[in-house]
Each structure stands twice: as structure tokens, then as C-alpha cells.
C-alpha positions as CSV (number, residue, x, y, z in Angstrom):
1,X,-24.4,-122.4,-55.7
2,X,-23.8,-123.9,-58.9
3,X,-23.1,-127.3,-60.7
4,X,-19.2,-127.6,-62.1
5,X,-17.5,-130.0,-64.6
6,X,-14.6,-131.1,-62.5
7,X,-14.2,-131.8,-58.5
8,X,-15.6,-130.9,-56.6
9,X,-18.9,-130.4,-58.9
10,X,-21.1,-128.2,-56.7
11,X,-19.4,-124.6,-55.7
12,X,-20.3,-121.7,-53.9
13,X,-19.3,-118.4,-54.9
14,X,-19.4,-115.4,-51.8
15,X,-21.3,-112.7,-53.9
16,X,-18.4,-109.8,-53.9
17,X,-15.0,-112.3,-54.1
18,X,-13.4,-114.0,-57.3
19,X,-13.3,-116.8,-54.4
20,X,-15.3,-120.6,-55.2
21,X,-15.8,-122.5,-52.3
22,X,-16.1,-126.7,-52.7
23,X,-18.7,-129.0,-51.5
24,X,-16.6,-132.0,-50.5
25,X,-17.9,-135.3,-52.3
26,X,-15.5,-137.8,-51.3
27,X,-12.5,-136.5,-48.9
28,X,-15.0,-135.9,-45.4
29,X,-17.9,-138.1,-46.5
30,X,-19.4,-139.6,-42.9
31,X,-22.2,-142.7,-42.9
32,X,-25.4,-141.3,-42.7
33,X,-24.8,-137.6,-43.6
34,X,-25.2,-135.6,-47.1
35,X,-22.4,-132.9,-47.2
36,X,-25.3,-131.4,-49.7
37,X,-29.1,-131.4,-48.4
38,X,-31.0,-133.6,-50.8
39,X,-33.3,-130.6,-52.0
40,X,-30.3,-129.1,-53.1
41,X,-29.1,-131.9,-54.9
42,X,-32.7,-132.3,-56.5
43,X,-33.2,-129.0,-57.8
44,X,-29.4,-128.3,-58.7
45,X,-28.5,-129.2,-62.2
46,X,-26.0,-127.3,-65.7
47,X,-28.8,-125.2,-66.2
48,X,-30.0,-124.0,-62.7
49,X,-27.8,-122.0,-59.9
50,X,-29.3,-121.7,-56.5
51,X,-28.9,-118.2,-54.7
52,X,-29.0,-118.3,-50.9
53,X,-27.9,-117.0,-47.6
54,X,-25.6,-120.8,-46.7
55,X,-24.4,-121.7,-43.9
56,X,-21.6,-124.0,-44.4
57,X,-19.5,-126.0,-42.0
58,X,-15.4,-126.0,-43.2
59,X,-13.3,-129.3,-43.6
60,X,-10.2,-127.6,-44.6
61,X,-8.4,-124.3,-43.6
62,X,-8.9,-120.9,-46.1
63,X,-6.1,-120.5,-48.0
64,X,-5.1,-118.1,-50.6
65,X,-5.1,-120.0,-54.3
66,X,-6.4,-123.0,-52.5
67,X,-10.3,-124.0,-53.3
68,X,-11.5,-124.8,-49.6
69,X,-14.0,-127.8,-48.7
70,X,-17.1,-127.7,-46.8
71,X,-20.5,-129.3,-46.2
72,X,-23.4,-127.0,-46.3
73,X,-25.7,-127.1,-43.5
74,X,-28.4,-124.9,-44.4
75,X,-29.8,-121.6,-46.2
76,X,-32.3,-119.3,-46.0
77,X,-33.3,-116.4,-48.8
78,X,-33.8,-119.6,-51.7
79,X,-33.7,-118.2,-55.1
80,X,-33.0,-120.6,-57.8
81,X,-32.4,-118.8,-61.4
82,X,-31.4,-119.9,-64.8
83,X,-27.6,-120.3,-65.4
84,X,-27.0,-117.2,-67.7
């Protein structure tokens, strides 16, 4: 997981794949809910990237050439590293 200029700002890359995955900010926003857990959001910044096992919950279909959109729900295996 890493911050992005651009939208959505916070991606995941699939370790293996040329593939980015989005963290929808706007589109599927719901009262009440973060589509990005809060300690995410506090230790995510340009110069950190957060390695994890995520488990993310899809808003829009995979398709090829097309970012898809999800929330993440949680992770386990938390390594946060400097952005190289």
C-alpha cells in the first residue's frame, strides 16, 4: 500500500502483477465507515509504503486496463518500509 499523487491516492499493488488496485475515496463512501482503517491512514504518508497480507472488499468489477476500487477491511503480516 502506498500513497499516490492523483485519484485515488492510496493503492495497492498484488506483489507479482504490474496491477494497482484503488482505495475508493469518494465514489462508495457510506456514513460511518472508513474505506481505509484509520491506522492506515495515520502511518501512511510520500515517504512510507505499508506491506501487508489485505483483505479488501471490491466496489467495481476487475477489468483489464481498468484500475478497480475497493475498501480495505483488514491485514495481517504489517510491515511498513521507507519508499525507495
Amino acid at each position: 500500500m502506498r500513497h499516490y499523487n492523483g485519484a485515488p491516492s492510496v493503492r495497492l499493488w498484488p506483489i507479482g502483477t504490474d496491477r494497482l488496485i484503488g482505495v475508493s475515496e469518494g465514489r462508495f463512501q457510506v456514513a460511518g465507515y472508513q474505506n481505509l482503517p484509520r491506522p492506515f491512514r495515520a502511518t501512511l504518508d510520500d515517504q512510507q509504503e505499508i506491506y501487508a497480507d489485505f483483505v479488501v472488499c471490491p466496489f467495481t468489477l476487475d477489468e483489464p486496463g481498468v484500475m478497480r476500487l475497493v475498501c480495505v477491511d483488514s491485514a495481517m503480516n504489517i510491515v511498513t518500509k521507507p519508499v525507495a
